[in-house]
C-alpha positions in Angstrom: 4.5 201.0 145.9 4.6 204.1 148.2 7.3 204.1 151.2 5.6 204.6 154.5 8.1 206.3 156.9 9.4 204.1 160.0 9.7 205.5 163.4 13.5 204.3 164.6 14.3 203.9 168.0 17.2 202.8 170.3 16.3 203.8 173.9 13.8 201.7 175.8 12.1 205.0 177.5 11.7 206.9 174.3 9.8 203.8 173.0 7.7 203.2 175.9 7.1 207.0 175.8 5.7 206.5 171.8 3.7 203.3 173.2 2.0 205.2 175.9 0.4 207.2 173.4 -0.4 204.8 170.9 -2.6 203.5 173.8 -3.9 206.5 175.2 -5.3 206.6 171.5 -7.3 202.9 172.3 -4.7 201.2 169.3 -4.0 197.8 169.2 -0.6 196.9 169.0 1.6 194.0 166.9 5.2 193.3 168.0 7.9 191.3 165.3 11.0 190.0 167.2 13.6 189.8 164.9 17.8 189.2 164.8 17.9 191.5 161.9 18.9 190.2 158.4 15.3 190.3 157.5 13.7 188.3 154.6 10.5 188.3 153.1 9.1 186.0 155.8 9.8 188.5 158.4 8.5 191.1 156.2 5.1 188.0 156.4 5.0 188.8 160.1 5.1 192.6 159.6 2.2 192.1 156.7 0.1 189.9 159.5 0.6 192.0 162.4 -0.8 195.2 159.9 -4.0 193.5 158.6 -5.1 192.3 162.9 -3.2 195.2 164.8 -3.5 199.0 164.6 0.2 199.5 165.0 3.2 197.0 164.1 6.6 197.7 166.0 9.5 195.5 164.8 12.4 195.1 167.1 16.3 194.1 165.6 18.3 192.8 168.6 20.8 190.3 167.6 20.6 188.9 171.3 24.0 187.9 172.5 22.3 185.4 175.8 21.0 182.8 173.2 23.8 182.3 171.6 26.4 179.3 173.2 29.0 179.2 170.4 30.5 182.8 170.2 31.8 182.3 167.0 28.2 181.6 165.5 26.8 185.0 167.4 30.1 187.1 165.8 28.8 185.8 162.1 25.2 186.2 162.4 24.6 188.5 159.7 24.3 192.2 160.2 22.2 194.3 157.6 20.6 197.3 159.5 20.4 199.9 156.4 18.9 197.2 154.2 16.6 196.2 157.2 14.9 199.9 157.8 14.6 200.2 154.5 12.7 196.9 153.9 10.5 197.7 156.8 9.7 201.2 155.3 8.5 199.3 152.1 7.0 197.1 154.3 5.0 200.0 155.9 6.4 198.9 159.6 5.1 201.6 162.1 8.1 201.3 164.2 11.5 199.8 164.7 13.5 199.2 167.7 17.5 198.8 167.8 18.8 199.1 170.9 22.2 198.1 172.1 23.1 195.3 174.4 24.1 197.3 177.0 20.3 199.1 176.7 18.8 195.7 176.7 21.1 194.5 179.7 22.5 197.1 181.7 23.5 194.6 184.4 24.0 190.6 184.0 20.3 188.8 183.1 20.9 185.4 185.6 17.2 184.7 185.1 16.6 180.5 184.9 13.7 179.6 183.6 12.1 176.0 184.1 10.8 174.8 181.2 10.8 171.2 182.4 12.1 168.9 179.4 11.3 171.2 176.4 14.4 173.0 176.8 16.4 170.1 177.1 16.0 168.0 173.9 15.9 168.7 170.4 17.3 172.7 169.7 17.9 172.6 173.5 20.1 169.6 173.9 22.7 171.1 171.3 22.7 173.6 172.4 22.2 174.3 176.3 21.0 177.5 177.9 19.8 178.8 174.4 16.2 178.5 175.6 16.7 180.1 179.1 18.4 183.6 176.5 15.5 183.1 174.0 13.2 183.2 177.2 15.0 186.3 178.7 15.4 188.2 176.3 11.6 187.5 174.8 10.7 188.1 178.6 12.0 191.9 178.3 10.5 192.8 175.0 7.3 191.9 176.4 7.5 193.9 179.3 9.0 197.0 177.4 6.3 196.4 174.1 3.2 195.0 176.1 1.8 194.3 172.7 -1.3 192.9 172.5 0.0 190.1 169.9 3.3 188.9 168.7 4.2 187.3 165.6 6.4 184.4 165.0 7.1 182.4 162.3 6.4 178.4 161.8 10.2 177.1 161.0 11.1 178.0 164.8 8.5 174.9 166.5 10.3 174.8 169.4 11.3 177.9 170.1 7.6 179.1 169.4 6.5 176.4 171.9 9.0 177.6 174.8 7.4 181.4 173.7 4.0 180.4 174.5 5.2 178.6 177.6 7.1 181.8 178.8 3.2 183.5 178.2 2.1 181.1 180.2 4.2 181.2 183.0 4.5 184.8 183.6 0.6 185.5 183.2 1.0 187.6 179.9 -2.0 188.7 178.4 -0.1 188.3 175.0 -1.7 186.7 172.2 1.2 184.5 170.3 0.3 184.6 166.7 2.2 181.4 164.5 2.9 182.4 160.6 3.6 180.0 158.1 6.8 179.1 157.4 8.3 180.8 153.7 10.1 179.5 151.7 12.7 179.8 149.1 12.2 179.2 145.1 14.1 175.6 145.6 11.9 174.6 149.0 14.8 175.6 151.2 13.2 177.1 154.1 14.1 181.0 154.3 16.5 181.8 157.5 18.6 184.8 157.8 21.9 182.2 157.5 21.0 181.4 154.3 22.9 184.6 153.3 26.3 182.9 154.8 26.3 179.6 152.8 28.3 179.9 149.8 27.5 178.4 146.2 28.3 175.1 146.9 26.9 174.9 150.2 23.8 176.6 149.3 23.5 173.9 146.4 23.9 171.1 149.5 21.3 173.0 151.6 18.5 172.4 149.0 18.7 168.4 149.8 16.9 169.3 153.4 13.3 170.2 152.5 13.8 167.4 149.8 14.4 164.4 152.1 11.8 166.4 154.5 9.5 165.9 151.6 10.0 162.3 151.8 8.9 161.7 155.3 5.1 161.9 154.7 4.9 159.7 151.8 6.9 157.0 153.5 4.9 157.1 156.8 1.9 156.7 154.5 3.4 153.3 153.0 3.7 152.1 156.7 7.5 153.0 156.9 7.9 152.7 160.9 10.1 155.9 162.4 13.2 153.7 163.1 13.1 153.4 159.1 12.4 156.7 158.1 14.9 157.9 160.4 17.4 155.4 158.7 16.5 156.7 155.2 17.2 160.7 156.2 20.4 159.9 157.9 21.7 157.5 154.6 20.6 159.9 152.3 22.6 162.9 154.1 25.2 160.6 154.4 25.7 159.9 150.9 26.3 163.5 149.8 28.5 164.6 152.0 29.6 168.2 153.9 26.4 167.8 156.2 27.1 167.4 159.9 22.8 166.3 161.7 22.6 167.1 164.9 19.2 165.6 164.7 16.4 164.6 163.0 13.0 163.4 165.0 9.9 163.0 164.3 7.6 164.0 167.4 4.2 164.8 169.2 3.0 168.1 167.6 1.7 168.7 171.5 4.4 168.5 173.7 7.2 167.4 171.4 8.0 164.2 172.9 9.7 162.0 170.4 7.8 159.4 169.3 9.2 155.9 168.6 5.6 154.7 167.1 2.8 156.7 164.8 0.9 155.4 167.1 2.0 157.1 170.3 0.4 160.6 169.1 -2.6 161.7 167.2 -0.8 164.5 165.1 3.4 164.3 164.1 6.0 166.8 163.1 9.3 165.8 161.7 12.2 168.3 162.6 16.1 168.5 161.4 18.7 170.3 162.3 22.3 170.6 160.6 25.2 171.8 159.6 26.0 172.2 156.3 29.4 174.0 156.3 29.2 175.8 159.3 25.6 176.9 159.0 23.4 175.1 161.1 20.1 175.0 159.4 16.6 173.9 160.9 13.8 173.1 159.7 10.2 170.9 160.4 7.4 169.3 158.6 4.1 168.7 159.9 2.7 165.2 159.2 -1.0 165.3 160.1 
């Protein structure tokens, strides 16, 4: 496999500079948001963004304004090396690294309405991580101005307030979904995988498991109330899991649904600890 070299950059103006031209040259451009800590289904986004775009810049910004518990921001994992050199095999036109105080040279007190889909689900647990995903998503759009953006399925929410954010501020920015990936034992791939240890990760693999179970019991006529009953006993009986949630919504507007029969198409979403890693994940139903 040949190793394509991989523009770096750290400086918003030197970037913008490289953009300018790729557009004076009539080139598409695809833009990857990441934390870092890639995995192969970052490395998806980067392989989608090549085949529809002309050029594929990949930002790595572990973004300290979404995060409201500051021990969780100071254990997110941290692999730069490992991360340009996976984006060089990857054959990743670009990557951008810049520092926080790069990103925010001053105090981002943006608020963003979002109406309710900030406030339940990811956004109840944990408040004002929305309003940072929004502003610091807002400002990679406006130094990038790609012409799509890739993101991948496991995020549903998040993806949702992304598109909103489009919306709202009139970007002409096509917001491209990818499949969720996942590991060899169903667990959906997340950069915190990489802080669960043994025993945890052995918990962990219960979640797409029960998630598994959600579809065939709606399709016996289990009403929600039950489902929901039979994810939360099953958690409970193995222990060393902490849900914040687990819901089972409109795929629409991600209202939670207390009947089938309240929405045409359903998604059931989890989030918990295991340890202290919160994991998330979703299943659509229909």
């Amino acid at each position: 496999m040949p190793v394509y070299k991989v523009l770096i950059f750290t400086k918003i103006s030197e970037l913008q500079e490289f953009l300018a031209q790729i557009r004076a040259n009539k080139k598409s451009i695809g833009f990857v948001p990441t934390m870092g800590a890639l995995h192969p289904g970052h490395i998806s986004l980067i392989n989608t963004s090549k085949i529809v775009c002309n050029v594929t810049i990949c930002s790595i910004f572990v973004n300290p304004t979404q995060f409201n518990d500051k021990n969780d921001l100071e254990r997110y994992p941290k692999t730069p090396q490992i991360d340009i050199d996976l984006l060089k095999n990857a054959g990743c036109d670009a990557v951008f690294m810049p520092s926080a105080e790069e990103m925010y040279p001053v105090k981002d007190e943006t608020l963003f309405d979002f109406g309710y889909l900030d406030k339940i689900l990811e956004g109840k647990h944990r408040p004002g991580h929305f309003n940072g995903v929004a502003i610091v998503v807002s400002k990679f759009f406006n130094i990038v101005k790609p012409d799509q953006a890739f993101f991948g399925g496991k995020d549903y929410q998040q993806v949702m307030i992304i598109k909103a954010l489009t919306k709202k501020l009139d970007l002409n920015i096509k917001i491209v979904v990818c499949p969720t990936l996942r590991e060899k034992d169903g667990l959906a791939m997340s950069s915190r995988n990489t802080l669960l240890n043994a025993k945890e990760r052995e918990v962990a693999k219960i979640i797409p498991k029960l998630m598994n179970q959600v579809l065939p019991l709606k399709e016996k006529g289990m009403q929600i109330e039950e489902i929901k009953a039979h994810i939360v006993s099953e958690l409970n009986k193995r222990g060393n899991y902490e849900l914040d949630y687990f819901a089972i919504c409109d795929t629409e507007t991600l209202k939670e649904l207390n009947s089938f029969s309240e929405a045409k198409h359903h998604i059931a979403l989890i989030a918990c600890y295991v340890g202290k890693i919160r994991l998330i994940d979703n299943l659509l139903l229909s």
